[in-house]
C-alpha positions in Angstrom: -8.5 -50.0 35.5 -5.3 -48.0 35.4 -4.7 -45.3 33.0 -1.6 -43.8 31.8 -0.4 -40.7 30.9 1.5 -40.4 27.8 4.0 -37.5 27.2 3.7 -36.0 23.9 7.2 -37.5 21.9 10.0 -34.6 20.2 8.5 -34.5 17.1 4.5 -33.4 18.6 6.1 -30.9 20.7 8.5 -29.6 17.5 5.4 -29.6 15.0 3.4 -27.2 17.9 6.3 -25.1 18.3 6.9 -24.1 14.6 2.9 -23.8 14.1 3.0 -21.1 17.1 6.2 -19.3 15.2 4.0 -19.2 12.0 0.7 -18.0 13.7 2.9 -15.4 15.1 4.0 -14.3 12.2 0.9 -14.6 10.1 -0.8 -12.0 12.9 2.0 -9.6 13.2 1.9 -9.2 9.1 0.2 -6.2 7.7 -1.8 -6.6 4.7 0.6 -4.4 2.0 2.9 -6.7 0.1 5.8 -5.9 -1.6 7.0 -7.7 -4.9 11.0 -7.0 -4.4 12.5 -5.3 -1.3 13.8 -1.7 -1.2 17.3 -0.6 -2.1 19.3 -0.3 1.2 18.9 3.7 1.9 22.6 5.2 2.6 23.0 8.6 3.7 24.4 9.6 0.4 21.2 9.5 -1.1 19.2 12.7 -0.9 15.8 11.2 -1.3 16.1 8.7 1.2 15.6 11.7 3.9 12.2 13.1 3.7 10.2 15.7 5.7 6.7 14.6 6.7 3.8 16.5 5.5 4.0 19.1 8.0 7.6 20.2 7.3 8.8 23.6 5.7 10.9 22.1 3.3 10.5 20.7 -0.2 9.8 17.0 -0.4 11.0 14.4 -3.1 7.3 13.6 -3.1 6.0 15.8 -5.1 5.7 15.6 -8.8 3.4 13.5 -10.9 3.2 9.9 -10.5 2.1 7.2 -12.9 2.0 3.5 -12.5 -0.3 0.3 -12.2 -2.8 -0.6 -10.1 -3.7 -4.4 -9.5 -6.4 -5.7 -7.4 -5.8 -8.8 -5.5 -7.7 -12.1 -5.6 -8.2 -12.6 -1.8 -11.0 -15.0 -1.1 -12.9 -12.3 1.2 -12.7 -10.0 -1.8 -15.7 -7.5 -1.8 -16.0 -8.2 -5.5 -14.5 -11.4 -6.6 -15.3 -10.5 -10.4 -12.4 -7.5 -9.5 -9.9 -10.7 -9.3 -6.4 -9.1 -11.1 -8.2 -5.8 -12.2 -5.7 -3.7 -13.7 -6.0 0.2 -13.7 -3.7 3.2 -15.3 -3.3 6.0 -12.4 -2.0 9.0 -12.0 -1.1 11.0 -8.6 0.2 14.5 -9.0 1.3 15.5 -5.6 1.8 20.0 -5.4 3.5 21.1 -2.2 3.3 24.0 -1.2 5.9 26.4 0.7 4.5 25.4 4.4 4.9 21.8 3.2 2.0 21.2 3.0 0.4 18.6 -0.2 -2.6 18.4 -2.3 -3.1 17.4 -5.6 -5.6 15.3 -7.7 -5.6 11.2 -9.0 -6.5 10.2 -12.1 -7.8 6.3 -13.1 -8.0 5.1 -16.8 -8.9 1.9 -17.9 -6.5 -1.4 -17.9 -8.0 -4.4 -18.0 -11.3 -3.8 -16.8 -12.9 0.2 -15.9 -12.2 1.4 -12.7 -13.4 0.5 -9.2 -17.5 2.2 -9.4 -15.9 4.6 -12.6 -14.2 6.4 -10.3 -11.9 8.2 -13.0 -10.9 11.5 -11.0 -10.6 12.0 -7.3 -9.0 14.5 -4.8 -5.5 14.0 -2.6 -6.6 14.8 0.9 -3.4 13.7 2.8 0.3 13.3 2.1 2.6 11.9 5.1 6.3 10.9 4.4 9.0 9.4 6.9 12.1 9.2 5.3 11.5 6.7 1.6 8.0 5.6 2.6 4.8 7.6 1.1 1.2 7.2 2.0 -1.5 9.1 -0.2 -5.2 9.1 1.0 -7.6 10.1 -1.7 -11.0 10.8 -1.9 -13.4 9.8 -5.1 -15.9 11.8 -5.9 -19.0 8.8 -4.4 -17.1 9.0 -0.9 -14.8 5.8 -1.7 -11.3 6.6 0.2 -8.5 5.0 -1.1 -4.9 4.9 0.6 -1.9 4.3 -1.9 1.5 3.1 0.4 4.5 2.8 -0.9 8.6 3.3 -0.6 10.4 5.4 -3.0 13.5 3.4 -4.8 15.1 5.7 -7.0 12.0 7.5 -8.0 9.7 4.4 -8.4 7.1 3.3 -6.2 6.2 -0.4 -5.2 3.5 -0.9 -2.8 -0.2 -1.1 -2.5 -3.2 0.2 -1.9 -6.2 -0.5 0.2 -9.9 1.4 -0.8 -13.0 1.9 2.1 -15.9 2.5 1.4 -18.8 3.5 4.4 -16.1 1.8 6.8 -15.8 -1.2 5.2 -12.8 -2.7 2.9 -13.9 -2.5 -0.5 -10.6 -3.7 -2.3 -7.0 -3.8 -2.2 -3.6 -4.8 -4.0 -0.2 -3.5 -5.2 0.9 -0.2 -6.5 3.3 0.4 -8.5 4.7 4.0 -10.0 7.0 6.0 -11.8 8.1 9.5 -11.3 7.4 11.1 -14.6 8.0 14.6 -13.5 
């Protein structure tokens, strides 16, 4: 009996090819999505050059956010009865002269009460490279939610991701305003 060994034909080697360039690029993606991309930053605008948290000069940062929160539908969703819940918040961001932030987040209800009626919470970090923001807050049952977003003209678009005891306990976009 004589067997024979078949090479794979263009097509089997072209299908395996693109499936390793989208595998690829499924892994290297991060989990924050944004709806629109940012305006290109040119040098002419001053708050596409920000200080990070532990710089001596004012950021564009502070002030008081408001904006949207929406919770995404992912099928490994802590709470899949969360699918599209829709929250008010509030970030109001204080720097102080060593650059240093703080500041306090506020949650009011959208569509549905927020995430374990956490209405209040405390900012516990601030970092900032050049339009891109990142706010870690911390609710008053120990939930820790990060808020990440890039500043376009004084609005945010970005997301957030919330941990609870280590775990992921939900995520989805941001989106703010400047209102002061």
């Amino acid at each position: 009996m004589r067997t024979s060994q078949r090479c794979p034909s263009n097509a089997t080697v072209a299908l395996f090819a693109a499936m390793s360039v989208l595998t690829v690029g499924c892994i290297s993606s991060t989990s924050e999505s944004y709806s629109r991309a940012p305006a290109e930053v040119s040098p002419a605008n001053p708050s596409a050059e920000q200080p990070s948290s532990s710089g001596a000069t004012e950021s564009g940062f502070a002030g008081v956010w408001q904006g949207t929160t929406l919770s995404s539908c992912a099928a490994f969703a802590y709470r899949p009865t969360r699918c599209n819940a829709e929250q008010k918040v509030t970030i109001t961001l204080l720097q102080s002269p060593d650059g240093k932030f703080s500041g306090q987040y506020t949650c009011a209800y959208g569509n549905m009460d927020c995430y374990h009626e956490n209405t209040t919470g405390k900012v516990i970090d601030v970092t900032s490279a050049n339009a891109r923001m990142n706010v870690r807050v911390l609710m008053p049952d120990g939930t820790s939610c990060l808020f990440t977003g890039i500043d376009v003209n004084q609005s945010i678009n970005g997301g957030y991701t919330c941990y609870q005891g280590g775990g992921l306990i939900e995520q989805g976009s941001w989106l703010a305003r400047r209102s002061y």
